[in-house]
C-alpha positions in Angstrom: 0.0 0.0 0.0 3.1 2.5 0.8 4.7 2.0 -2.9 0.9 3.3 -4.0 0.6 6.5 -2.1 5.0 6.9 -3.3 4.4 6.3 -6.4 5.3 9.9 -8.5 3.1 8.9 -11.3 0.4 8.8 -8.5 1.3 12.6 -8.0 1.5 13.4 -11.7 -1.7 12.0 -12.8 -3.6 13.7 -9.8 -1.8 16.8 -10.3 -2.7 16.4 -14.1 -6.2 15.5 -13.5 -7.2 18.5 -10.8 -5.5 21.0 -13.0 -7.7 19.6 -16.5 -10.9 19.9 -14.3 -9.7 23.7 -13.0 -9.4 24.5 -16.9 -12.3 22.8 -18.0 -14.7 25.1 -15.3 -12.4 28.0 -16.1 -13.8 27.6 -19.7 -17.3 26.5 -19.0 -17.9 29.9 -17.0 -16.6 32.2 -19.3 -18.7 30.8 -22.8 -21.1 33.2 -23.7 -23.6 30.8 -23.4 -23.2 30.4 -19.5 -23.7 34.5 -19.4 -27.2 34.7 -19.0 -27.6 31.8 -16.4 -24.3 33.1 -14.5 -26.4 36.3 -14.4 -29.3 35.3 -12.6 -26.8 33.8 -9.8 -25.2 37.2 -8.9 -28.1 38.3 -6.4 -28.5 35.0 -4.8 -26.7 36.2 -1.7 -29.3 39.2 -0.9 -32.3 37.2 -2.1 -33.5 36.4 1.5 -32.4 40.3 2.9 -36.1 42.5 3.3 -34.6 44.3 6.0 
């Protein structure tokens, strides 16, 4: 079980993988065609505040 967690292509793929999922939301939130939905989430935070 210790050569898994030592193993530096272990590392590489993780490091590979997160970094591929950062890009890939990176890109989905800046399409144009995520604009109008991302809009709608900007007031989400003061949606419950009446006072």
């Amino acid at each position: 079980m210790k050569e898994l967690f030592a193993d530096i292509d272990a590392g590489m793929i993780g490091l590979i993988f997160f970094f591929l999922v950062f890009c890939g939301i990176a890109v989905s939130v800046m399409l144009p065609s995520a604009k109008a939905r991302l809009e709608g989430y900007r007031f989400i935070p003061f949606a419950g505040d009446d006072e």
